[in-house]
N, C-alpha and C positions, 0 to 999 in steps of 0.2 A: 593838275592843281587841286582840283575838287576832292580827287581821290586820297591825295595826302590830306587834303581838313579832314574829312570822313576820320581816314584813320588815327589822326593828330584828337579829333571830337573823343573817339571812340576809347583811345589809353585814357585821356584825362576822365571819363565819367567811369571805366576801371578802376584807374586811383582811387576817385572819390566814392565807391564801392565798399574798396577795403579798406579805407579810412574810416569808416563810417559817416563820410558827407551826406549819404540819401540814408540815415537811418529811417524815416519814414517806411522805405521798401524792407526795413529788415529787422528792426526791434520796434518803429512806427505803429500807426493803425488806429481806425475805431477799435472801440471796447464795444461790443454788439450786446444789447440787449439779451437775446437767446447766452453770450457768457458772465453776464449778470443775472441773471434767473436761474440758470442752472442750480440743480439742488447742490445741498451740503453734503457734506460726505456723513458729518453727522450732526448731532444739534448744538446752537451755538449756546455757551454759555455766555447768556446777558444779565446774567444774578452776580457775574464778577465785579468783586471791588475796587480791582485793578484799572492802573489808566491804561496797558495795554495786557492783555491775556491770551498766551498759547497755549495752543493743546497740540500735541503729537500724536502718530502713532504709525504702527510698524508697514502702514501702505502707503508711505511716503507723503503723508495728506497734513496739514497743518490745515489747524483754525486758531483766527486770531479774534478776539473782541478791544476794538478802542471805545475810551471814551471820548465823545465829541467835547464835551465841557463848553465852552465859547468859543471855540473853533471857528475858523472860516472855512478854511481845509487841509487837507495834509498832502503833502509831497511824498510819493512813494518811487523810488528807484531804488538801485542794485549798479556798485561799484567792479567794476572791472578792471582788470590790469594794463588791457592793449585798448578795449575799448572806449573806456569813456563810461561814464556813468552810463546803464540802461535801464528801462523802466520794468518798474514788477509788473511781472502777469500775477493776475491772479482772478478766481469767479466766485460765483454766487455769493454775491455780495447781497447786505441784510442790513436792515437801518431798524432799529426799536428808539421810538416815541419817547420821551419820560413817564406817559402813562399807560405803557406797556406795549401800545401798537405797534406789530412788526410787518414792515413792509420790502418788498424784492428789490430789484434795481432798477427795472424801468418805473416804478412810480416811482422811485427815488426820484429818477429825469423828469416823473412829471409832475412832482411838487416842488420842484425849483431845483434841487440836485443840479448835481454835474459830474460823470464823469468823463475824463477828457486823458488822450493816452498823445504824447509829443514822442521827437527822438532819445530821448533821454528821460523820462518822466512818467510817471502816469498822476493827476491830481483826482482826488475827490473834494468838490467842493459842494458844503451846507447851506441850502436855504435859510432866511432870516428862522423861521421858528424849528428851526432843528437845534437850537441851541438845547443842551443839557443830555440829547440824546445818546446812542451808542451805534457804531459803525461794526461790524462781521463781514470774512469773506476768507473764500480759505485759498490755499495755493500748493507747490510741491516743495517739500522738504524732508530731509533723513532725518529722526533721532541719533543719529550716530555721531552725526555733524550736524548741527543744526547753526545759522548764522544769520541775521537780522539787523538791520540799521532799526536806531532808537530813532523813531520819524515824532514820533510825541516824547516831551518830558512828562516825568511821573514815575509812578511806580512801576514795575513787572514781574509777569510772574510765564512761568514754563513749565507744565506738565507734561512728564516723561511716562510713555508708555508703559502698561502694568509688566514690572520685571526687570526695567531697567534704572540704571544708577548712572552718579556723578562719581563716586567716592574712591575707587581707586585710583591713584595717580598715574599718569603715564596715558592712560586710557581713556579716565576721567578728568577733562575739564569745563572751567567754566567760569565767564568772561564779563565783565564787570568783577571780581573777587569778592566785592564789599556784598556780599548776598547771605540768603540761610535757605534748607533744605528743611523741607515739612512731608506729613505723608499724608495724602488726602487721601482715602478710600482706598489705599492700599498701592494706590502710586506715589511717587516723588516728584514735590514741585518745587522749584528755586522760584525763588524771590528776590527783589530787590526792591529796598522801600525807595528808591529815591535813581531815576537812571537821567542824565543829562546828554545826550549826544553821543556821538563814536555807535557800537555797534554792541549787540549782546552775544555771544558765545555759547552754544550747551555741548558739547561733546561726551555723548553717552555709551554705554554697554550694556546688551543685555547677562545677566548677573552668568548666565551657563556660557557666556564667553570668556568669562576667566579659564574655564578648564582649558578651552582652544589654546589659547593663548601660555597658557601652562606646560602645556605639552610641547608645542612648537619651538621656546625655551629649551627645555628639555633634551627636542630632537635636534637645534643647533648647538645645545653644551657637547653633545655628543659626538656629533660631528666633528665639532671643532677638536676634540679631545683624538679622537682615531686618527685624522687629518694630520695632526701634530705628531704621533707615537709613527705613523705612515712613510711621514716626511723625513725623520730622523733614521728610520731602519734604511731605507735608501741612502742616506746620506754617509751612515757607518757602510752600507755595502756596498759603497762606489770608494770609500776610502781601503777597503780589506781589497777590491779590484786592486787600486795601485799599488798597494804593496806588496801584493804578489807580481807586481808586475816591473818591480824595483823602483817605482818611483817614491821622492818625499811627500810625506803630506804635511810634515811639521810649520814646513816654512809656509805654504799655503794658506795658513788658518790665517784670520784676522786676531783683532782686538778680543772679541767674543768666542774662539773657538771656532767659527764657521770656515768651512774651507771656502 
């Protein structure tokens, strides 16, 4: 009897496993100070006048700058298909003052801060006088794909690694539509004055990807073309077969011709 509870216990906390019941054990967890202090990849830009601001680039590294404004805090997760909402990883997190004081993450926690990671969530939440400040912290992401929930309303902006674009279709898109494309210092960054909710979109190339992509074209027009002349010479030399062989092919053919 014991031994069926045992293994009766032991399916059901399986189940609740792959369901994501103990997310705790598997998207859960502290947010460790040492993953809050970790440095940046590179420097945050807190001169932005955007309420949220990214920067890309080609080592899979995103940084983002929010504005706090009045805030109390912001809910950061990441949608899944089977799972359930999960929460964003993300380090080296960075808080700047309105009078310019830039502090890491543990005194984030130790001037009242919070941050705090659930099964589904991860919250930063603002001390009374952090009002007006600015939130940084970078995390992993492709310019190629690149996708984000609008966790603040406001404006946004996306800086594309030096060399790549939005502009060709197919290859090039980008999500909110209602945006413009400006060139900062010799990159491309979309905008958007005004984001409310849902998700933002950047899907980029770098520019000497069009040739790949040209060629590849190319080499399946050609393909396709040989494949086709290929198919058809078989097709006459299996019908000169039968009728050397006395048989009809006439009646054989369909609508189109084909035997």
């Amino acid at each position: 009897m014991n031994r069926r509870f045992a293994l009766a216990a032991a399916a059901i906390a399986l189940l609740a496993v792959s369901a994501g019941c103990l997310g705790y054990a598997t998207g859960g967890g502290e947010v460790t100070n040492e993953t809050l202090d970790a440095e940046p990849p590179r420097e945050y830009d807190f001169d932005t006048d955007r309420d949220a601001a990214f920067d890309l680039s080609t080592d899979g590294r995103y940084t983002v700058v929010y504005a706090v404004g009045d805030r109390e805090e912001i809910r950061l997760y990441q949608q899944t298909p089977y799972a359930g909402d999960q929460p964003l990883q993300f380090e080296a997190l960075r808080y700047r003052y309105p009078d310019g004081e830039v502090i890491n993450g543990s005194e984030f926690r130790a001037r009242g801060g919070e941050v705090e990671r659930t099964t589904d969530e991860t919250w930063i939440r603002f001390a009374d006088e952090m009002a007006g400040g600015k939130i940084a912290f970078s995390g992993a992401g492709s310019p190629r794909r690149f996708t984000m929930r609008a966790y603040v309303d406001g404006s946004y902006a996306v800086t594309l690694p030096p060399g790549f674009s939005t502009d060709a279709p197919i290859v090039g898109h980008v999500s909110p539509r209602d945006h413009s494309v400006v060139t900062v210092d010799g990159r491309d960054r979309i905008v958007w004055d005004e984001v409310t909710g849902g998700s933002i979109v950047v899907q980029s190339y770098r520019e000497g990807d069009l040739v790949v992509f040209g060629v590849i074209l190319v080499v399946a027009a050609i393909a396709a073309v040989v494949g086709t002349l290929y198919f058809r010479r078989q097709l006459e030399a299996l019908r000169e077969r039968r009728r050397d062989l006395g048989l009809g092919v006439d009646d054989d053919r369909d609508d189109d011709g084909w035997l």
